[in-house]
N, C-alpha and C positions, 0 to 999 in steps of 0.2 A: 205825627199823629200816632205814633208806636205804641202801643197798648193802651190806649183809649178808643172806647167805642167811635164811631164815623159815622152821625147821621148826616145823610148828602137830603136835605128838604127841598128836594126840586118839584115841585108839582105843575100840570096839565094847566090851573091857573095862569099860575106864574108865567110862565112861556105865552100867555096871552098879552101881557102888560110889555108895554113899548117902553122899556129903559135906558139907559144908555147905550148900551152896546147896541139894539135895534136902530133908536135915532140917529148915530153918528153913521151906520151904515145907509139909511136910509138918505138925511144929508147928503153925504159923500159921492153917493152913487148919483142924486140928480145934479150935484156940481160938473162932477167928472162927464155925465152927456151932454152937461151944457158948454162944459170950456174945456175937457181936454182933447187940446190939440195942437202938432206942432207944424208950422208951416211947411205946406207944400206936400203934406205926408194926411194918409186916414185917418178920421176921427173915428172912435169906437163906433159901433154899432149894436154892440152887446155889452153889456159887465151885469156878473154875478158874483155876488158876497157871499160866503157861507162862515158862522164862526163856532165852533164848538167849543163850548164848558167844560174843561174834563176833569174829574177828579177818579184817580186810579189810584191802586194799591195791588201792589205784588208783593207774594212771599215764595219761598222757595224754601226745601230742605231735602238735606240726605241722612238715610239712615236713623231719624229720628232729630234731630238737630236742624235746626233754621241757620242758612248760609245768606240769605237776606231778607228782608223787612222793608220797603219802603211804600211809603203813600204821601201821594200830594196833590197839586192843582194845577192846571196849566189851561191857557185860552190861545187857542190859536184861528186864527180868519185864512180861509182860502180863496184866491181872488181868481176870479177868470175874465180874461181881458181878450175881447174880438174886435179885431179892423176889417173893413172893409166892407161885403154883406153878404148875406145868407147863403149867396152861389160862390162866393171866393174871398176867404179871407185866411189868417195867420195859422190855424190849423190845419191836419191830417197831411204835414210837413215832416219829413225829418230833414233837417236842413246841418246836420252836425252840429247843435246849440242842444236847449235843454227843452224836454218837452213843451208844447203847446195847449196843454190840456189844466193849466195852471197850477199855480206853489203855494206854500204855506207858508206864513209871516207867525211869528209873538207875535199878542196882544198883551195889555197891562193887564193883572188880576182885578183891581179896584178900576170903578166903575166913572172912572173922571171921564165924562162926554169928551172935554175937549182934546184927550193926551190918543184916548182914541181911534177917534176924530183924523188926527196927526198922523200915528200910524197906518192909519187907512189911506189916507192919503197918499202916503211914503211908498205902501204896497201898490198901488195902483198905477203911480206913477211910471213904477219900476217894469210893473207888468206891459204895461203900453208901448216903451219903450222897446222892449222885447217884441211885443205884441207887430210894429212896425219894419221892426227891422226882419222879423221872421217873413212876415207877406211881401216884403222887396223883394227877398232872396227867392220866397216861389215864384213870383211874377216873372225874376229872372232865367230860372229854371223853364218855365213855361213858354217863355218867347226865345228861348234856345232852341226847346223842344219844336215849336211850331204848333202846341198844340192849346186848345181848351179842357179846361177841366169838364170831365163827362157829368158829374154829378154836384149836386150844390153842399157845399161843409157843412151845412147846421139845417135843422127842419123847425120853423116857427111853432111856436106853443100857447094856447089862450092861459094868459094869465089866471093864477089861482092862490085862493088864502085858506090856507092848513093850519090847525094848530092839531097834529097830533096827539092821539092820548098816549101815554108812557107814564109809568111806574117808575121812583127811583130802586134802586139795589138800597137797602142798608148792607153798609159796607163796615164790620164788625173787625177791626184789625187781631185782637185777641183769637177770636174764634176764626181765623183764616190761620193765622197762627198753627195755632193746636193740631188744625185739620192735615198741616201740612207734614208736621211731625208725626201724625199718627199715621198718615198713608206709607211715609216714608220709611219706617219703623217697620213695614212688611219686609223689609229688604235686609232688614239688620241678623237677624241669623241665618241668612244666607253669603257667605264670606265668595262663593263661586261667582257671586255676581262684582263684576270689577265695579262698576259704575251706575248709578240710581239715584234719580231727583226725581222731586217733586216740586213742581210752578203751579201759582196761581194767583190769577190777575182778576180783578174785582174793577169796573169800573160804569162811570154814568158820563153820556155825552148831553149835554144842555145843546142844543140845537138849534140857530137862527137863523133865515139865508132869505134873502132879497135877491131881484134881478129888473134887469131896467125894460122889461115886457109886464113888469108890472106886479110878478109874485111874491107870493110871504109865506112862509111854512115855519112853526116850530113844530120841535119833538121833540123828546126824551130818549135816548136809546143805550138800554144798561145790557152789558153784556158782563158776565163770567165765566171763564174757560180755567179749566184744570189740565197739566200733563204732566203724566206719569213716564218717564221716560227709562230703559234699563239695559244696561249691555253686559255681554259675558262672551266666552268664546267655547265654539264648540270643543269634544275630545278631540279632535286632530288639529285643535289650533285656529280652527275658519273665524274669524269675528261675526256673533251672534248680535240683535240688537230687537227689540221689540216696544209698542208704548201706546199709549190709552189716553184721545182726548175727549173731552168733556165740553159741551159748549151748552151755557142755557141763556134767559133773561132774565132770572130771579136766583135767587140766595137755592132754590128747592134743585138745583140741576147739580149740585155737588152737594148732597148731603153722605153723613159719614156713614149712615148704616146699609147705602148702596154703592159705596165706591169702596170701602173694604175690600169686600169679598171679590167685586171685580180686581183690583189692586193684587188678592192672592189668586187669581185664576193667570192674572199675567206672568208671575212670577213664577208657577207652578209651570206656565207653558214654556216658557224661557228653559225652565233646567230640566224640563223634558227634552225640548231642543236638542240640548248640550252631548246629548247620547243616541238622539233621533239618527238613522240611516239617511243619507241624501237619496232622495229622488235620483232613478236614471228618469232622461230627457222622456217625455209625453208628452202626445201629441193627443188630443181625444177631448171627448166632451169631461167637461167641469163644470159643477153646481156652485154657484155664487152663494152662502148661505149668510144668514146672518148678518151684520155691518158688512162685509164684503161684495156684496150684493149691492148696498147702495154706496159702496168705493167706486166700485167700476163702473158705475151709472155717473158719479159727483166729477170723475176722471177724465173717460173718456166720451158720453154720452154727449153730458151737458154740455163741453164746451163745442161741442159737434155742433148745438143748434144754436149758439148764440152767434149774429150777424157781425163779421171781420172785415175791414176795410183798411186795405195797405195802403199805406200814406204814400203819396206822391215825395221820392228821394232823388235827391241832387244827382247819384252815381246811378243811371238805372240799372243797371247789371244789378246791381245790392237790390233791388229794386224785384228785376227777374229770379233773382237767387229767393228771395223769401216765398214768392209764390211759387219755386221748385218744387222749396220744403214742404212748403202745405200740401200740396198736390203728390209728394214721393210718400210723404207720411200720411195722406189721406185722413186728416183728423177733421174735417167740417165738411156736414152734410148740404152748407148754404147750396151748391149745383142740385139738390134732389128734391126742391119744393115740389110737392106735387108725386111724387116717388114712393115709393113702400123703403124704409129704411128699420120697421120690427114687424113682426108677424101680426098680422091682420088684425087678429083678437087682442093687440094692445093699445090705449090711450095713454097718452100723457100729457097733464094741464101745470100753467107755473100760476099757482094761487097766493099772492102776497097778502091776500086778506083773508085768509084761512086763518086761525090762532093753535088750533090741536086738532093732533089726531089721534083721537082713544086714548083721550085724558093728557095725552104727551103735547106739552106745549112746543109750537114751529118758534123756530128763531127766523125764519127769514120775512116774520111777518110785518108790514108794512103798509104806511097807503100814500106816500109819496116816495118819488125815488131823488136821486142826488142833482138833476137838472130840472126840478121841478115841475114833475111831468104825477099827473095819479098813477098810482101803482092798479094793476086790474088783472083778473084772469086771464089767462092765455093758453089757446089750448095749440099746443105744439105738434100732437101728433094725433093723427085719429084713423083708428080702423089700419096702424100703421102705416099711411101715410104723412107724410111731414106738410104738416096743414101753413105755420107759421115761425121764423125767427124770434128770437129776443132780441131786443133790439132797443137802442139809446138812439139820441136826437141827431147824430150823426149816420144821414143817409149810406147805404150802400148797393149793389146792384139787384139786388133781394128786396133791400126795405126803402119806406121811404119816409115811414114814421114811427115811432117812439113805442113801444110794446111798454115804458115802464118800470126800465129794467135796468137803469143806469146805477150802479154803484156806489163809483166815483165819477166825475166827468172822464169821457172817455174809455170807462171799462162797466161789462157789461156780466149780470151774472143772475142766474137762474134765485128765487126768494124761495118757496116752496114748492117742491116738483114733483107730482105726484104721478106713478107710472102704475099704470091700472092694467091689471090682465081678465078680460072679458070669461076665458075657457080656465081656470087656477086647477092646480094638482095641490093633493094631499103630498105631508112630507113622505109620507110609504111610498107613491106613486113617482114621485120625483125621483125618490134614490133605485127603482126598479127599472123607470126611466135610463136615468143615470147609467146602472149596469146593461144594460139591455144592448146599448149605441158604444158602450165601452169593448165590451164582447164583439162584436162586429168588425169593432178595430183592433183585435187581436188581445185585448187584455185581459188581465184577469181581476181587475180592481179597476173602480173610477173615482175619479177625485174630486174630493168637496172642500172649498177654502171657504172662511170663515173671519179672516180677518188678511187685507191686503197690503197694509199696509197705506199713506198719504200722499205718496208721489209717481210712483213707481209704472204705475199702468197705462199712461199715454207718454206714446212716442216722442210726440215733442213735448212732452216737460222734462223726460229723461234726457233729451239731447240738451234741452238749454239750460237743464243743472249739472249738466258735465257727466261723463262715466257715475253708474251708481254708487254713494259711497255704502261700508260694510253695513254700517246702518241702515239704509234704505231696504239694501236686499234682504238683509234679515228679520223684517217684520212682515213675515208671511205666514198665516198660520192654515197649513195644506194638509187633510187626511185621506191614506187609501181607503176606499170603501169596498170592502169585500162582500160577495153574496151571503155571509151569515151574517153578514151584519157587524161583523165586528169593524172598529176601525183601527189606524196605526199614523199615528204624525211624524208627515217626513221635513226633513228642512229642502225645501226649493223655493227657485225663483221663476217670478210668472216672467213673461217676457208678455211686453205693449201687447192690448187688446186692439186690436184694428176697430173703429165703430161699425167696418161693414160685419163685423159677427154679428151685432144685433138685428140683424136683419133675416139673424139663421140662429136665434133662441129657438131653443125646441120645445120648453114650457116655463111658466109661472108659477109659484107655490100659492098657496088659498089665504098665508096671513104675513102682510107686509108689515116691517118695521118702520118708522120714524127715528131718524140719525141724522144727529147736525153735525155737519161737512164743512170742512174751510174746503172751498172751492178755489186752488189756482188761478187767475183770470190770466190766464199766457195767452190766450186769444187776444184779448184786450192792450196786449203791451207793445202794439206796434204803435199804435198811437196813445198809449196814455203813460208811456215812461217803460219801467221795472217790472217784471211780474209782481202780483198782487195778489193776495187772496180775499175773499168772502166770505162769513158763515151762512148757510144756508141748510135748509133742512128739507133731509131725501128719505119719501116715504116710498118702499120698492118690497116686492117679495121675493123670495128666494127666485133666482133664475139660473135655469140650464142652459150653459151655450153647447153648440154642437161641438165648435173645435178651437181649443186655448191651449197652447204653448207652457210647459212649463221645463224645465232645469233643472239641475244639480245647481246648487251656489255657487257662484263665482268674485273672485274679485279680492283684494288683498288680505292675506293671513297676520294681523300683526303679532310680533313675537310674546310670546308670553309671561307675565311677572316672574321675574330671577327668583326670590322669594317667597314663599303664601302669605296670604292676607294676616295682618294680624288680628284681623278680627275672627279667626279658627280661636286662637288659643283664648280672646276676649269672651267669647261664646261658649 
């Protein structure tokens, strides 16, 4: 489709009408409750269909030049297959096989019921098979053990028929083109920077999904995300790295006369960097401003209050080892229902049926989630205390039902989350704040970061993406704040936010921003595979924590280019 327009004509209609791909799902699933089964062994008790439409287009460029181009279509069905029943079946296993939370098959693009049909079939088949042999091996596990399972695998759902509304994306291959080249073309007279691309991915999910409790949902769901990504190294060599993503649900979230100027403010900070002094180590209160602000909330927070359930493992030691981690790294609040885990004067509610806030459209807006469950407010924290989890159809010792909030099957992640400060400071009063608690701890400057960087802030995603690499730690953007007021950008690393500091915020600023977040789900991937992310959209105002960690950079210097760029002398 390379330089022709891309109208994807998916409409809220459409997604009404039972076509093929609906009926052979439909079909398929009441054969498969009525005959599959293999002697002597469970018949399902569950199967859900989900098939998404997709039609995607990515470009990329460096320096003004396109390095790829592609757009096309792809259908794929994800099956989920349950033996046995609601109190013990094939899932919240790791049994050394492949997840239990179900896979994804091809589908044919053309809409022949019966070929399908086939492949539906083929996928089901395969899943059950798994599906069986998965819940022997707990059963086995279990009459080893001597014990019962405490909680039941899945929580029943009243069936329900959604046809979401959704907008497609027109998907413009030329003009993603162009946009890509001209973001990327910031970076062309600057020869200091080794490396700078430009991604961006356009795409529309057509949406079908069946289940044999009896629901139906379509949707439409177009996302486009933009990244700006740029490395260089600092004057003594340290690898610098910084980058800028963009997430919306319309063509309007990447337009070109506001991703510019951001585009040269990154680059501008980058070879500021390059001569920035490192940070000595500090210890003291730090003001979250800006996107940074709802980083360390998308980070460490969120995945604080979403409800984790360690899967019953063959080895228990591997078993006790994971609930070590959680408990030595302290990242989920699930033990503090009922507890103060932020200062009195804060609420926080996950509203997937929000659409904007102050004109700024939510991407995590929704009103069914991936198990078929309505999507609904939730108010998670009130008056500072932790009122409720998020929480999927999989029980845990906290929940026992569905907040709504299911993803994927098996992972679970905040949609809109909106963190409200009842008592807000003026920005003057915050950085007076600021200095005031910084003084006290002997300093003579306090620090205010602005941009944190995508990974870096909770303990366990740092561990389970291995030592930081240079990139990571280098997208931090930290200023001293001096009593006149002036400021100075140093290059440091923060080191992991513990979530019990929000509990010792010292204040809130009076105007929060809205930023959409790919949220991590590491929470989520003890039972549902891989880590995973989510877009989700974090309305937060500036916040002061009492006491953050920060560093000199650390971590591999790699050698630098024998010869200069030749794009000096091109320039």
């Amino acid at each position: 489709m390379k330089g022709a327009l891309c109208l994807l004509a998916l409409s809220a209609a459409a997604l009404g009408q039972e076509g093929a791909v609906v009926k052979a799902m439909r079909d398929e699933l009441a054969r498969s409750m009525a005959q599959l089964r293999l002697e002597n062994l469970d018949k399902p008790y569950f199967i859900s269909y989900r098939v998404e439409d997709l039609d995607v287009g990515k470009v990329s460029a460096t320096l003004g030049q396109l390095t790829a181009s592609n757009f096309g279509r792809s259908r794929i069905l994800l099956v989920q297959v349950r033996v046995g029943d609601y109190q013990l079946d094939n899932t919240n296993f790791a049994g050394g096989g492949p997840p239990a939370s179900g896979s994804t098959h091809a589908l044919p693009l053309d809409d022949d019921y019966a070929q399908i049909r086939r492949e539906i079939w083929l996928a089901t088949d395969a899943e059950y098979k798994q599906a069986c042999g998965t819940l022997s091996a707990k059963r086995s596990v279990l009459e080893r053990r001597k014990t019962a399972p405490s909680l039941p695998d899945f929580t029943r759902q009243p069936p329900v028929t959604i046809h979401g509304p959704g907008e497609a994306l027109r998907i413009d291959a030329p003009a993603l083109e162009q946009l890509a080249r001209e973001l990327s073309a910031v970076f062309r007279g600057s020869p200091e920077i080794l490396r700078s691309e430009v991604q961006i991915t356009a795409a529309n999910a057509r949406v079908s999904a069946v289940n044999s409790e009896g629901a139906f949902f379509t949707e439409i769901l177009p996302i486009v995300q933009l990244n700006v990504i740029a490395r260089t190294q600092s004057s003594d060599g340290a690898a610098l790295a910084d980058s800028m993503i963009v997430c919306g649900r319309s063509m309007d979230a990447v337009r070109k006369e506001e991703l510019l100027p951001r585009t040269r403010a990154l680059l501008a900070r980058l070879k500021a960097l390059r001569t920035a002094p490192a940070l000595d180590r500090y210890t003291g209160p730090v003001l979250f401003d800006d996107e940074a602000a709802a980083q360390v909330v998308a980070q460490v927070f969120a995945p604080a209050v979403t409800a984790v359930r360690i899967p019953l493992i063959e080895d228990s030691q591997v078993e006790n080892q994971i609930q070590q981690v959680l408990d030595q790294f302290g990242v989920s609040l699930a033990d503090r229902l009922g507890g103060r885990v932020l200062p009195e004067s804060f609420d926080v509610t996950d509203n997937p049926l929000a659409t904007d806030f102050g004109g700024v459209p939510l991407v995590g807006s929704q009103i069914v989630d991936a198990e078929a469950v309505p999507r609904r407010e939730t108010q998670v924290v009130e008056n500072g205390r932790l009122k409720a989890l998020l929480a999927t159809r999989t029980p845990t010792p906290q929940t026992s039902a569905s907040t709504g909030s299911s993803y994927t099957p098996g992972a679970t992640a905040p949609s809109n989350l909106f963190v409200v400060a009842h008592q807000p400071k003026t920005a003057a009063q915050l950085r007076q704040e600021l200095l005031r608690i910084a003084k006290q701890r002997g300093y003579e400057y306090g620090i205010v970061v602005r941009h944190a960087g995508e990974t870096g802030l909770n303990a366990l995603t740092r561990m389970a993406m291995g030592q930081m690499s240079a990139e990571a730690s280098g997208m931090v953007a930290a200023y001293k704040l001096f009593p006149d007021g002036r400021e100075e950008l140093v290059r440091a690393q923060i080191a992991p936010v513990p979530v019990a500091a929000f509990k010792d915020i010292v204040a809130a600023g009076d105007k929060p921003g809205a930023y959409a977040i790919a949220s991590l789900l590491l929470m989520s991937s003890f039972t549902a595979g891989s880590p995973r992310a989510a877009w989700s959209s974090f309305i937060v105002p500036p916040l002061l924590f009492e006491e953050v960690t920060l560093k000199p950079p650390s971590g591999p210097s790699p050698a630098s280019p024998v010869a200069p760029s030749p794009m000096a002398a091109v320039n």
